[in-house]
N, C-alpha and C positions, 0 to 999 in steps of 0.2 A: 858248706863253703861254696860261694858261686863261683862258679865253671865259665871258662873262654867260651863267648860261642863264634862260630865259626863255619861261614857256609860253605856246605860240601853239595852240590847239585848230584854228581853220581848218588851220595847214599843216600839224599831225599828221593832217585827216579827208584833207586831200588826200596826203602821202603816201604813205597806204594805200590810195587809189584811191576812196575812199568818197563817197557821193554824198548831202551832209544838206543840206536846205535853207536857206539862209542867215538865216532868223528863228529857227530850231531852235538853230542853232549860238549865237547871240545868247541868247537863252536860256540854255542852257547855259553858256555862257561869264559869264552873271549868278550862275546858281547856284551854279557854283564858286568866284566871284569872283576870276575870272582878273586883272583887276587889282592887284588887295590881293596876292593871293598872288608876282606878278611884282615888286611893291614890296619883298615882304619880302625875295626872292631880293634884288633890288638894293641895299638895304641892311645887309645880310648877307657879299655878296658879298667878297673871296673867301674866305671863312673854312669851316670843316670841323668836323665831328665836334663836339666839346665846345665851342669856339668860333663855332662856328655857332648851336648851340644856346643857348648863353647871348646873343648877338645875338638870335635869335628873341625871346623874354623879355624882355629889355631894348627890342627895338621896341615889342611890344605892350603894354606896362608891365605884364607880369605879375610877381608875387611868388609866390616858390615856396621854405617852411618846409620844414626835414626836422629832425627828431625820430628819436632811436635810432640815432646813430654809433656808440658804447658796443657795438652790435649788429654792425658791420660789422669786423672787422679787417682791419687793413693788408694782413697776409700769410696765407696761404692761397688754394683756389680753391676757388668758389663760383658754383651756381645762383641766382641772385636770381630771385624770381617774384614779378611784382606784378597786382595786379585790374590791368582796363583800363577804367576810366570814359569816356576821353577819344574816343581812338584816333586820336589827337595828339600831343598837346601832353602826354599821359603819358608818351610814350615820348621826345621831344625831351626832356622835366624830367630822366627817367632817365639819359638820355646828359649831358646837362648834370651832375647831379651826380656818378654813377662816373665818367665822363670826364675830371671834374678830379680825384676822389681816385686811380684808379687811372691814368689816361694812359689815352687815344685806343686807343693801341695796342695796350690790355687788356685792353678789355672788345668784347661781340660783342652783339650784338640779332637775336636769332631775330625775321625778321621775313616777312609775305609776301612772293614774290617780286618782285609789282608795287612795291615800294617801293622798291626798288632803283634807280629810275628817280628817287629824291631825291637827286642827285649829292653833296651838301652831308656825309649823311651813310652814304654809301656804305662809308667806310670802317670802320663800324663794323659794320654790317648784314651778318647773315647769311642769304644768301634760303632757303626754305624752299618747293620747290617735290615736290610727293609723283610726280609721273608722267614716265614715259620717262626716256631718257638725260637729259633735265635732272635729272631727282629722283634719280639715281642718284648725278650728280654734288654735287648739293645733300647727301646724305647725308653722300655722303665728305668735306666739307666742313665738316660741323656735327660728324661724329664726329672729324675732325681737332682743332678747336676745343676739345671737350670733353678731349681728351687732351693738352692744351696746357696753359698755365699761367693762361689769358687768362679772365677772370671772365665765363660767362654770363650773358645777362639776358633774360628772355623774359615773356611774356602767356601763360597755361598756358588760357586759355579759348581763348584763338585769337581770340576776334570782345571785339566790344566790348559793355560792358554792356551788360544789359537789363533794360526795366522789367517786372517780375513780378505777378502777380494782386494782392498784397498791399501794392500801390503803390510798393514798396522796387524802388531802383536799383541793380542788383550784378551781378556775373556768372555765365553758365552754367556749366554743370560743369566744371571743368578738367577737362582731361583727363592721364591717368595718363602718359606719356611723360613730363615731365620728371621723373618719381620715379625711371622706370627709369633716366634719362641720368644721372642725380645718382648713383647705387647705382653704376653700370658704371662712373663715371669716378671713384670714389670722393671724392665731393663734397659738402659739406653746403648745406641749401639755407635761404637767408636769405627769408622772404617780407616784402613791400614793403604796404605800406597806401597809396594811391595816393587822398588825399581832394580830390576836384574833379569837376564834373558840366558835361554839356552841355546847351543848353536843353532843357527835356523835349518841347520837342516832336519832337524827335530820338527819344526814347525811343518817342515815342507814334505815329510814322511808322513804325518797326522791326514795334512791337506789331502793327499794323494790317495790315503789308504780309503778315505770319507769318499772320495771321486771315483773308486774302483766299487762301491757299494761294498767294505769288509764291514760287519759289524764288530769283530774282536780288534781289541785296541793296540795293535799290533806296537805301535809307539811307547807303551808303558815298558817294554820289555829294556829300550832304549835310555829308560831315563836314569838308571845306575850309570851307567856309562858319562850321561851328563853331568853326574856330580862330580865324578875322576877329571872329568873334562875342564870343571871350572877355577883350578886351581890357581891361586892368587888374583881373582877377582873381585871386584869391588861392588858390593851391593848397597842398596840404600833406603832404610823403611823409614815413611813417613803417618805419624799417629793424626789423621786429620778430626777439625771440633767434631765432639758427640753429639748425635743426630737422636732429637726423641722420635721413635716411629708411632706412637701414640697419638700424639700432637699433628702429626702428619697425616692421622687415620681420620681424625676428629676434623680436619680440612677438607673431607671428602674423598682422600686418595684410596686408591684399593691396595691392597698386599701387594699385584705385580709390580705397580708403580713406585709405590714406593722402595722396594728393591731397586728397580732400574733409577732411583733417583738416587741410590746412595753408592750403586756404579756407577753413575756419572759424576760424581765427586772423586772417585777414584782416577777415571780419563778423561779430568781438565783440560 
């Protein structure tokens, strides 16, 4: 029978042996808001994938528009690539929507590998880990996937947005891999407009931590917090036309180009 899960930060520092001080932990267990989040698991509970997701949404009474079906066909396989505002509740909205037009069983989320530790939706997640025998297995993994039948869907920045000199919220470079995966697996890649934001001071802790030279992403720790945070909000995914990256190759474009062209359909 499957078991509540339920995060307990005290009994994960003690089964690693770790030694935090218990006002530290307190803290921390504020910042993430370990409660809310154990809430939602329990109300949620025991539901998966596309159903889980739509539970998450329906707890925190968000609404979440999608614009450009017309865009997406039933049949076919397809890279979806969408910005990542959130780095959230963008990627639960995604599985929430492909998961109910294509099935659970169909679609795959390029995701870090720490995430995989979201049992909820595990089965939809594909971890993404670049080193050792894990990364090796993770490849064989994602290139299986890709030679499948089963609709990718991934964050081509990797991180989550960021706020830039000219005060605008958007993401950094995507990076050129999924053009190549799209090409190799002969796949057209549908890009996602993904319009919803996190408080800016999320943005403005990122900026700052980058301007003190931190390299640990001290903002990721913050982002539980954001999804407590966005309750009754309105988000809005738009499926923009399928872009062949193939066709675009055979024009003369390189990999990075063509990336930075199909972010720029994204910030029209």
């Amino acid at each position: 029978m499957k078991e509540l899960l339920q995060i307990d930060l005290k009994e994960i520092v003690k089964a690693r042996g770790m030694k935090v001080p218990g006002l530290v932990l307190s803290l921390i267990e504020k910042i993430i808001h370990q409660d809310e989040l154990n809430e939602i698991l329990r109300v949620t509970f025991p539901r998966e994938g596309s159903e889980f997701a739509d539970k998450v949404y329906d707890h925190l009474n968000l609404t979440l528009e999608v614009k450009g079906w017309v865009n997406v066909p039933q049949d076919g396989r397809f890279v979806f690539a969408s910005n990542h505002p959130l780095g959230g509740l963008d990627g639960i909205g995604l599985v929430k929507v492909l998961g109910s037009k294509y099935g659970d069983e169909n679609i795959r989320v390029l995701v870090n590998d720490m995430l995989m530790n979201v049992e909820p939706l595990r089965k939809v997640f594909l971890p993404v880990n670049k080193f050792g025998a894990q990364g090796r297995e993770a490849t064989k993994i994602i290139n299986e996937a890709y030679a499948s039948d089963k609709q990718i869907v991934m964050f081509p920045a990797g991180l989550v947005s960021r706020l830039h000199p000219d005060g605008e919220i958007r993401d950094l470079q995507w990076q050129k891999s999924f053009v190549a995966k799209a090409i190799e697996s002969d796949r057209l890649i549908i890009p996602i407009r993904f319009e919803g934001l996190n408080r800016r001071r999320f943005y403005r802790l990122a900026r700052w931590r980058r301007r003190f030279g931190i390299k640990f992403n001290i903002e990721q720790i913050f982002l539980p917090a954001e999804v407590c945070a966005s309750k009754g909000k309105h988000f809005r995914i738009t499926f923009l036309p399928p872009v062949d990256p193939a066709a675009l190759k055979a024009e003369g474009k390189s990999l990075p180009e063509i990336a930075e062209t199909i972010r720029g359909e994204i910030y029209f």
